[in-house]
Wavefront OBJ file of the C-alpha trace (Angstrom):
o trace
v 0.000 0.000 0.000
v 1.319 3.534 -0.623
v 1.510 5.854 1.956
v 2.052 9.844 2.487
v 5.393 9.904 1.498
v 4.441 8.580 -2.241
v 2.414 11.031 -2.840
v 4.389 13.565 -0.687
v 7.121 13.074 -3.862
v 5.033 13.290 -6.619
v 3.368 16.369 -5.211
v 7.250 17.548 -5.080
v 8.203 16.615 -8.515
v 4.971 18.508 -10.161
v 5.971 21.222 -7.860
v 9.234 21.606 -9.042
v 9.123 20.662 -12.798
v 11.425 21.289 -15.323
v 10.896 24.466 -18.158
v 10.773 21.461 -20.768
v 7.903 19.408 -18.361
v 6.106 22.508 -18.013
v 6.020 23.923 -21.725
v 5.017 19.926 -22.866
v 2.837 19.285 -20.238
v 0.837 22.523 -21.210
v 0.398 20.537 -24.473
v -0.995 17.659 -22.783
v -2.723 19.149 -20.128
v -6.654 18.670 -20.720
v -7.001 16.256 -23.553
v -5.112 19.063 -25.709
v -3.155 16.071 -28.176
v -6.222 14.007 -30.039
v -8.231 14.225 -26.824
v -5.890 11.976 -25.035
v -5.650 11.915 -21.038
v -1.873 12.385 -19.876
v -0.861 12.559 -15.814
v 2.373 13.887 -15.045
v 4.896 12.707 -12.613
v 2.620 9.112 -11.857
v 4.029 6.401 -10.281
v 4.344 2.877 -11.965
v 5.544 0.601 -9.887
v 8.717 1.381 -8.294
v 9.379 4.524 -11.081
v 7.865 8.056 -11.490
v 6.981 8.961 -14.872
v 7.246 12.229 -16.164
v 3.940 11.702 -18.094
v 2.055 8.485 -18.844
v -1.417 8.198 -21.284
v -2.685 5.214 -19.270
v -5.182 4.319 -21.845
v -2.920 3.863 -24.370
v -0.087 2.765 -22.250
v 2.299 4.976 -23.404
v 4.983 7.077 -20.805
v 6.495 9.890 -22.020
v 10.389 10.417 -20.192
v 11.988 14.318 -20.727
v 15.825 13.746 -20.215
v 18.390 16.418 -19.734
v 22.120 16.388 -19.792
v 22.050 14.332 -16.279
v 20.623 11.203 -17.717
v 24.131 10.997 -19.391
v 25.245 9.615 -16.342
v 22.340 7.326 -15.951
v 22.207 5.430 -18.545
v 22.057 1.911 -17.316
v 19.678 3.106 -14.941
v 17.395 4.553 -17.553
v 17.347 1.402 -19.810
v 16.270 -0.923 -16.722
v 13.309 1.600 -15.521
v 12.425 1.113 -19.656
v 12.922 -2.130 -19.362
v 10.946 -2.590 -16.613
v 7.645 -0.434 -18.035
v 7.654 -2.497 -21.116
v 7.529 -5.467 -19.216
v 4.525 -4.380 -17.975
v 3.030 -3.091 -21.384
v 4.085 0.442 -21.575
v 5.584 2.100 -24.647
v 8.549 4.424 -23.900
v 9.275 7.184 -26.051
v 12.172 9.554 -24.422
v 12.744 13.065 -25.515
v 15.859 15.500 -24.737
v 14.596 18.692 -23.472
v 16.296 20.421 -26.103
v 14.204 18.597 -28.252
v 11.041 20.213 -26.216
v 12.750 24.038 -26.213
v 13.528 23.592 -29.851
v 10.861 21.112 -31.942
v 8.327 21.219 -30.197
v 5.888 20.171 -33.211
v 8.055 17.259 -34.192
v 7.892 16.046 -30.635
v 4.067 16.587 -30.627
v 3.836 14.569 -33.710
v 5.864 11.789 -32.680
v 3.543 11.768 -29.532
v 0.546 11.234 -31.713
v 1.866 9.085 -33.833
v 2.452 6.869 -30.985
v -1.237 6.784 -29.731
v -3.568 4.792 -31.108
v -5.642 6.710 -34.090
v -9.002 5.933 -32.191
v -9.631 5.686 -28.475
v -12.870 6.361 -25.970
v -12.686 9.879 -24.642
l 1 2 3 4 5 6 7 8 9 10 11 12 13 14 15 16 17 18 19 20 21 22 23 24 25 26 27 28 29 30 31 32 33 34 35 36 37 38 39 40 41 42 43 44 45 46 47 48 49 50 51 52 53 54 55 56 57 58 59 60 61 62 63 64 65 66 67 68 69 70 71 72 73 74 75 76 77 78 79 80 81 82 83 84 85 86 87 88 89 90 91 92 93 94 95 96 97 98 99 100 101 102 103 104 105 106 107 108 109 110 111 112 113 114 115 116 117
């Protein structure tokens, strides 16, 4: 069972987002992509996600320059999601300050073309 202190951190982590969570989460905020339901910062398991589409089972991962350093880490918390059924796409934040579109676009591409609102 998860107790205060789960929640406690995920609280934290929305808190204190990143400039790339907040300008793509204001693009998936409220059904904005296709009508699709995202959550940021969600816990799966073990892992917080930066944003997950549970419907569609698809997390979406931000990565800076840190994750450089975390790379074996990063491929076993991947690993572990698509055990479980979850598509991982990962996108620098560059990639959010600087193609935004193409990163939308890859997002919807990803999602199935039809869905239940």
């Amino acid at each position: 069972m998860r107790g205060k202190s789960d929640h406690t951190r995920t609280r934290s982590l929305r808190a204190s987002q990143t400039e790339a969570e907040r300008i793509l989460w204001q693009q998936l905020r409220a059904r904005r992509l296709n009508g699709w339901k995202f959550r940021r910062q969600h816990r799966i398991g073990p892992y917080i996600v930066d944003f997950v589409c549970l419907p569609a089972r698809l997390v979406l991962e931000l990565d800076g320059s840190q994750h450089l350093q975390h790379v074996a880490y990063d491929s076993a918390r991947t690993h572990y999601l698509a055990r479980r059924g979850y598509a991982v796409q990962r996108f620098w934040n560059d990639d959010v300050f600087l193609r935004l579109n193409d990163v939308l676009n890859a997002i919807a591409l990803a999602l199935p073309s039809s869905h239940l609102a």
